[in-house]
C-alpha positions in Angstrom: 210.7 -22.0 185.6 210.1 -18.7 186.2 213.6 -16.1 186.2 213.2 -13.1 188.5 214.1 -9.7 186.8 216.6 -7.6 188.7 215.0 -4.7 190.5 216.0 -1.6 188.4 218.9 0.6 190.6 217.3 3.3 192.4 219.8 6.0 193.2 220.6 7.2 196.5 218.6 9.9 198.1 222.2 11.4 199.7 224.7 10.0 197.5 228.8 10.2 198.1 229.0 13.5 196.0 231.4 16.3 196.5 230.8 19.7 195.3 234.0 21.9 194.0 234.6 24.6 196.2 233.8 28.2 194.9 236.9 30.8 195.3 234.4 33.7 196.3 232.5 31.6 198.9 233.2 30.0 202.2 230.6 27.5 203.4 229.6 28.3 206.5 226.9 25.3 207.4 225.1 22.6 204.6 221.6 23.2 204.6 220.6 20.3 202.3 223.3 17.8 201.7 223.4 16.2 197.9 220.4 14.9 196.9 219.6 12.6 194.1 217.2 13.8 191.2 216.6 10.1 190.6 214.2 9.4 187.7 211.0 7.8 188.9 208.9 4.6 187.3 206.3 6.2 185.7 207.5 7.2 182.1 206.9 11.3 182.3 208.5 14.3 180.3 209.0 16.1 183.1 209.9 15.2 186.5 209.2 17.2 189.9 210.8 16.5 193.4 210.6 18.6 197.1 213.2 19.7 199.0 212.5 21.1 202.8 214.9 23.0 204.9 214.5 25.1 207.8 217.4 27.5 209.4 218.7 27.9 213.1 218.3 31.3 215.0 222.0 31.6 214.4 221.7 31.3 210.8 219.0 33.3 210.3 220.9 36.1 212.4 223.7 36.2 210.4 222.1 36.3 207.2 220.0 39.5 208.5 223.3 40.8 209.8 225.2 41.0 206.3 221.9 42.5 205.0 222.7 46.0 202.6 219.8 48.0 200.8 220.2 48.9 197.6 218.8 51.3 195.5 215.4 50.3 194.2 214.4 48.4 197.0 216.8 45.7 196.2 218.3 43.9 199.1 221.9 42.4 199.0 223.7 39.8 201.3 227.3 39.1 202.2 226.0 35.7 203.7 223.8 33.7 201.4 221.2 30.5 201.5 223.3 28.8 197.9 221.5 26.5 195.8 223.6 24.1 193.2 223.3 21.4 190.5 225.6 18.8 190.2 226.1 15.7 188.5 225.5 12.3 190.2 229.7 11.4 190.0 231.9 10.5 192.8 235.2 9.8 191.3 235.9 13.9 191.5 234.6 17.0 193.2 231.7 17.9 190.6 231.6 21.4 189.2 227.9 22.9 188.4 225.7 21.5 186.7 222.4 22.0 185.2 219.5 19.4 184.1 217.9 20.1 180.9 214.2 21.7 181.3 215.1 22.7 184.7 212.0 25.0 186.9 212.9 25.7 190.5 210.3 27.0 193.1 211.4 28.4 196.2 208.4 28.8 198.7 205.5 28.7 195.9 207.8 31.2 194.0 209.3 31.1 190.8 213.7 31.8 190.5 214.7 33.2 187.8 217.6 31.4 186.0 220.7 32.7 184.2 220.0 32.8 180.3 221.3 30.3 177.8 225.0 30.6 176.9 225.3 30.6 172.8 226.3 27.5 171.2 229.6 26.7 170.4 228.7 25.7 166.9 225.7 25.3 164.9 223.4 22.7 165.0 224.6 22.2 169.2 221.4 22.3 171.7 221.7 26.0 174.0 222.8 24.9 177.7 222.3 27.2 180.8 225.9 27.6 182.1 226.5 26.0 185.2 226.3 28.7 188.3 225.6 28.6 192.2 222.0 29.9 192.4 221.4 32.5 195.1 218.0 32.1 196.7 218.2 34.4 199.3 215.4 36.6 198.4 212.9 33.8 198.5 213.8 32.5 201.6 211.7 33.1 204.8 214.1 34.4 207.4 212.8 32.6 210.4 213.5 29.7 212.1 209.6 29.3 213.2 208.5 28.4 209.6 210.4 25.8 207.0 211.5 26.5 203.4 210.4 24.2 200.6 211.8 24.0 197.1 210.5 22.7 194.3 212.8 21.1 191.6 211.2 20.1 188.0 213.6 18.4 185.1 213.4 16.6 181.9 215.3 12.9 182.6 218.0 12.3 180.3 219.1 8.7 180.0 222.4 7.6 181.5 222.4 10.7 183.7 221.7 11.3 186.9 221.9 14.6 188.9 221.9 16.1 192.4 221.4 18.9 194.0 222.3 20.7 197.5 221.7 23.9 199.4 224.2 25.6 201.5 225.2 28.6 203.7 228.2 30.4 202.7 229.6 33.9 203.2 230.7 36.0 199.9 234.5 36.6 199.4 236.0 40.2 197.7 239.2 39.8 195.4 241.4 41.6 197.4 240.6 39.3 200.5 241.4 36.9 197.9 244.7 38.1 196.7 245.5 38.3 200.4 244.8 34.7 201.2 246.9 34.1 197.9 249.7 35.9 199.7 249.7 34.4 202.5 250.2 30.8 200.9 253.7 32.7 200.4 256.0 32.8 197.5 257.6 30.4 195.2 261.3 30.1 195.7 263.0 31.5 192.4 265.1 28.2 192.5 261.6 26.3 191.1 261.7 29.0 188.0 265.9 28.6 187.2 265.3 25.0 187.0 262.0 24.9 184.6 264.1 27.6 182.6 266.9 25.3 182.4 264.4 22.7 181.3 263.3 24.8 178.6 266.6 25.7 177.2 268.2 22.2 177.3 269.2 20.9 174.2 267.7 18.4 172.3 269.8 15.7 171.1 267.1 14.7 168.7 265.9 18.3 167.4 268.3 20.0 164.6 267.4 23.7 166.0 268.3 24.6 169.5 267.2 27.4 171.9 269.7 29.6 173.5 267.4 32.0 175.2 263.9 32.9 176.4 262.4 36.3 176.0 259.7 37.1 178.6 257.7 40.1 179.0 256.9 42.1 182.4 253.4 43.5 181.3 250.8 41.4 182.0 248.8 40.4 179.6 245.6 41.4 180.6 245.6 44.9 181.4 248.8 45.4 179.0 250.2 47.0 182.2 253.7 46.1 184.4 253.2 43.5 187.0 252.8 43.9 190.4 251.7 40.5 191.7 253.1 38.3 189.4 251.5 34.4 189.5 250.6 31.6 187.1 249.1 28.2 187.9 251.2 25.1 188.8 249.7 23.1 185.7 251.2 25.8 183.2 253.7 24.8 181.2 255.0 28.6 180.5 256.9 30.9 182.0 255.0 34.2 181.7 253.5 35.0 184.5 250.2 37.5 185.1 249.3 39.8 187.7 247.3 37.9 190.4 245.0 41.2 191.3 243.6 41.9 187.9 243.4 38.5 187.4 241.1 37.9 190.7 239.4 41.1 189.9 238.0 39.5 186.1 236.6 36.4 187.7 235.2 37.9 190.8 233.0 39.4 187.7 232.3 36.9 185.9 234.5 33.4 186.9 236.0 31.4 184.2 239.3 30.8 185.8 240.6 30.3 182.5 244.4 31.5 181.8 245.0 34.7 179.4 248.6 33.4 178.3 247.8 29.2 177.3 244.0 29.5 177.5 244.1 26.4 179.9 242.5 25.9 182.8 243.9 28.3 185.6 241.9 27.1 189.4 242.4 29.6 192.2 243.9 26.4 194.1 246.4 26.4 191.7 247.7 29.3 191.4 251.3 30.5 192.7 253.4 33.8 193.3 256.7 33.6 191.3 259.6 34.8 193.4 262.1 34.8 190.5 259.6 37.4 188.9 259.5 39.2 192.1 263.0 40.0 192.3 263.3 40.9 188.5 260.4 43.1 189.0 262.1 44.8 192.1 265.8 45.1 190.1 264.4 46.3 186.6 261.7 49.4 187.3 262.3 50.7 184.0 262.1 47.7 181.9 259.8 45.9 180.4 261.1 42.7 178.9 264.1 40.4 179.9 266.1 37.3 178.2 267.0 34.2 180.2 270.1 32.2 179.2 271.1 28.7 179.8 272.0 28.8 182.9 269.1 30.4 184.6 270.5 33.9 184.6 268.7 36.8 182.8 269.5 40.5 181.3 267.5 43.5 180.6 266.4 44.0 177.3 266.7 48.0 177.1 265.4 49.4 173.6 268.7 50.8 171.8 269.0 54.5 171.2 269.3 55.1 167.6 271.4 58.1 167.3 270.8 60.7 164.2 274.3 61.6 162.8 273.9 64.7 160.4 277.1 64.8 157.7 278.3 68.4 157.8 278.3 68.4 154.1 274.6 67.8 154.0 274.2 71.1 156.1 272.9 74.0 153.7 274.3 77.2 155.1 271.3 79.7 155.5 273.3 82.5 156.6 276.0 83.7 154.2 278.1 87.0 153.9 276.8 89.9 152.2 278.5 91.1 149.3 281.1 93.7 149.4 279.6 96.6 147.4 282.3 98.2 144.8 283.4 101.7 145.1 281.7 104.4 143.1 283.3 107.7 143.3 280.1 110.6 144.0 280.1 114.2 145.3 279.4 113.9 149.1 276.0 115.2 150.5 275.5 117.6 153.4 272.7 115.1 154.6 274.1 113.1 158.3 272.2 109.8 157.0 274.8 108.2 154.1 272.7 106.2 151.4 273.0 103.4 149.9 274.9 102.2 147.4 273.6 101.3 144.0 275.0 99.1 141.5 273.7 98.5 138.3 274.4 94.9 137.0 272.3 94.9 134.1 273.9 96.9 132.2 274.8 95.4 128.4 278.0 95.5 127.0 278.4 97.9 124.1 278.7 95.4 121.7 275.7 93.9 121.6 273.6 97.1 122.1 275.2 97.9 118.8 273.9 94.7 117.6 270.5 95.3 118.3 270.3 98.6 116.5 267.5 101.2 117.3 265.4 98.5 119.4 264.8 99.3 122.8 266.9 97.9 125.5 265.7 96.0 127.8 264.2 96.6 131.4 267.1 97.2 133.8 267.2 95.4 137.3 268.4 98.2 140.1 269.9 95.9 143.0 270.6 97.7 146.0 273.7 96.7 148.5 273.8 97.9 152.0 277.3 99.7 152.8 280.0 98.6 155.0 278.8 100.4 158.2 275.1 98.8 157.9 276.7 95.7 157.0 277.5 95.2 160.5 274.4 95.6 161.8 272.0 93.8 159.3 274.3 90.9 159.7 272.2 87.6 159.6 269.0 89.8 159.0 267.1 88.4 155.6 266.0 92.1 154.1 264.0 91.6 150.9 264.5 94.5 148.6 261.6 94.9 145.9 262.9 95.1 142.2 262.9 98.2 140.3 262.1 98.5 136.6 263.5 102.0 134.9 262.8 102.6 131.6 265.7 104.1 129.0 264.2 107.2 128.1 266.8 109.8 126.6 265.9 113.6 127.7 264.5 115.7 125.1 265.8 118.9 123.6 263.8 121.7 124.1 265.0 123.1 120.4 262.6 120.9 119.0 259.8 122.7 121.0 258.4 126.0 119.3 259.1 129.0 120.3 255.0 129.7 121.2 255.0 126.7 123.1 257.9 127.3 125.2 257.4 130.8 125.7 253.8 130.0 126.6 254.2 129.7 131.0 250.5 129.4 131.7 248.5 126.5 130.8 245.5 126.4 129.2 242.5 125.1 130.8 239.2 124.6 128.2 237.2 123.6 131.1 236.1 126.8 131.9 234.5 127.4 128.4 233.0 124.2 128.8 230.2 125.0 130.9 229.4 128.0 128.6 226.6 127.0 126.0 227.5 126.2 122.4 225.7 129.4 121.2 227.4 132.1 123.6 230.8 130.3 123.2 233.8 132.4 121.6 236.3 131.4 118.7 239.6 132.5 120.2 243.3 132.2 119.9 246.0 131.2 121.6 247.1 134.6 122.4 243.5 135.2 124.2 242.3 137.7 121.8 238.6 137.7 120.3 237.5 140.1 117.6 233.7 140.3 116.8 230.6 142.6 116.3 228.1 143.0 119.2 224.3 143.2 118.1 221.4 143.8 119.9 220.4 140.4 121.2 224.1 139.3 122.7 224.4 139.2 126.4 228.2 140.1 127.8 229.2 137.9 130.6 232.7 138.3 132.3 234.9 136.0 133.3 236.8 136.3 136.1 
């Protein structure tokens, strides 16, 4: 008795997939609708399928129509012939997906593909990230002449894959934020009750929340909000501004929220009205506390004011001293001097203590009168200190009588330049005695 085998499952050549829609693209027409990457019988490494498509006179004037030149030659398109990999899975709208080993060929020419994102951890296989694939640039524009692409792929077992070309039209962020705006805004009622959720009591938990803290900067540009949003499926109250946002993933799209790191789809995303209003009260505050019941208050940093004890104040300016009154003969000069005081003065009994030593240097301070006083008032003047030796006069008894009675000095520097041999012994009274011979040479001096 012979049993039949079963016929091994040959996937579908257009099979019931869906791809997720791309924020930053409208489909305008499908091109090529999903198409299986079924493995074949014969066992290979590498498989290879073909793919033909050919555009419409209408489609191959709008494409030429959103053409711009860049520099370098390079071309750029608004509206784009979209290639994507997906895999074979109709429960959900697939996202993009790429077969291992993949080679693509678009009219006998090679596409370059994005490079290999870096592993999560070691010892993980590199995977190309998962990406529409824009094939404009090897795409004949004419509707005469057909486009073929070539798909080549390593077969993985118990996966299947597809693929699909389509015509879309490249979106901006702001036409984005605009669309987002016009989807309008959540009423503030939504936000009251999920804040009343939050601060609900738990019967079961020993610690209760009174309040709720939120910040107005957004949390990616660490700037105030304008457009504050968050997506439906977060469980938080924060909220981040929609433009900046839109403006990170038009670069490079990971839809991927900055406050709980979830998942964050442009579908899902929603314009807080409770925000809105809180933004438009509170322009010069950044943070706010929600109570129990919904309501909220500013929270305004507090002022801390400096209060300086007046006993910790050191007075810099002080009254001058009043100089004491010494009785002196008055001068005939208009400009009256100063006085001066000497406070250094020793007492007399402890000069006598000291004997014949020498006293000590004495300090001349010097006070400005009463009628400069009021005019150098709160002017720092910095008078130098004055050292005067104690030197007692001399008495001229205990000169000689020669000496004193002598008025003009002597000066030997006039000798000095006469030579030791012609030089002549004198006095002090100027008077020279001495024998003149024949070979001595008289020379005046004047």
């Amino acid at each position: 008795m012979n049993l039949q085998q079963p016929a091994p499952l040959i996937p579908p050549v257009h099979p019931d997939v869906q791809m997720k829609p791309l924020p930053f693209y409208d489909v305008l027409d499908i091109l090529i609708k999903p198409s299986s990457l079924g493995a074949s019988t014969a066992q290979r490494y590498h498989q290879e399928k073909y793919f033909i498509f050919a555009l419409t006179p209408q489609q191959v004037r709008e494409v030429c129509i959103s053409r711009d030149f860049l520099p370098g030659g390079r071309r750029d398109y608004m509206v784009q012939i979209q290639l994507r990999f997906c895999l074979s899975e109709t429960s959900c709208p697939q996202e993009d997906n790429y077969p291992n080993s993949l080679c693509i060929k678009v009219n006998g020419k090679l596409f370059p593909l994005p490079g290999y994102a870096p592993p999560p951890k070691n010892g993980v296989e590199q995977k190309r990230p998962g990406r529409p694939l824009n094939i404009t640039s090897l795409v004949r524009l004419s509707s005469a002449v057909p486009n073929q692409i070539s798909v080549t792929w390593a077969p993985e077992i118990g996966k299947t894959y597809s693929m699909s070309v389509y015509l879309v039209r490249q979106l901006t962020s702001p036409l984005l934020l605009q669309r987002l705006r016009m989807k309008g805004i959540r009423n503030p009622d939504h936000s009251r009750a999920l804040i009343k959720e939050k601060l609900t009591a738990d019967p079961d938990s020993e610690v209760a929340t009174t309040s709720l803290r939120v910040s107005l900067m957004c949390p990616l540009g660490k700037m105030r909000l304008t457009v504050p949003c968050r997506a439906v499926t977060c469980s938080h109250l924060q909220c981040f501004d929609a433009a900046l946002y839109l403006q990170m993933n038009e670069k490079k799209p990971t839809w991927i929220c900055p406050v709980c790191d979830k998942k964050a789809a442009y579908e899902s995303l929603i314009i807080d009205g409770l925000f809105l209003e809180i933004l438009n009260d509170c322009s010069d505050v950044d943070e706010i506390k929600f109570q129990e019941d919904g309501t909220w208050c500013p929270m305004r940093p507090k002022k801390e004011s400096v209060k300086v004890s007046s006993q910790s104040v050191l007075k810099i300016e002080t009254p001058l001293r009043q100089p004491a009154v010494v009785p002196h003969s008055p001068e005939p000069s208009s400009i009256k001097k100063a006085d001066v005081i000497d406070l250094t003065q020793e007492s007399s009994s402890s000069s006598e203590d000291e004997g014949d030593t020498d006293p000590p240097l004495k300090k001349r301070c010097v006070y400005i009168s009463k009628n400069e006083e009021m005019h150098a008032k709160g002017v720092l003047t910095y008078q130098p200190t004055v050292r005067v030796p104690n030197v007692q006069p001399l008495d001229p008894s205990y000169l000689t009588s020669t000496l004193a009675d002598y008025a003009v000095p002597f000066h030997p520097s006039t000798l000095a330049t006469i030579p030791t041999d012609m030089q002549i012994a004198t006095d002090c009274n100027s008077h020279c005695s001495f024998s003149p011979s024949k070979d001595m040479t008289f020379v005046t001096l004047d």
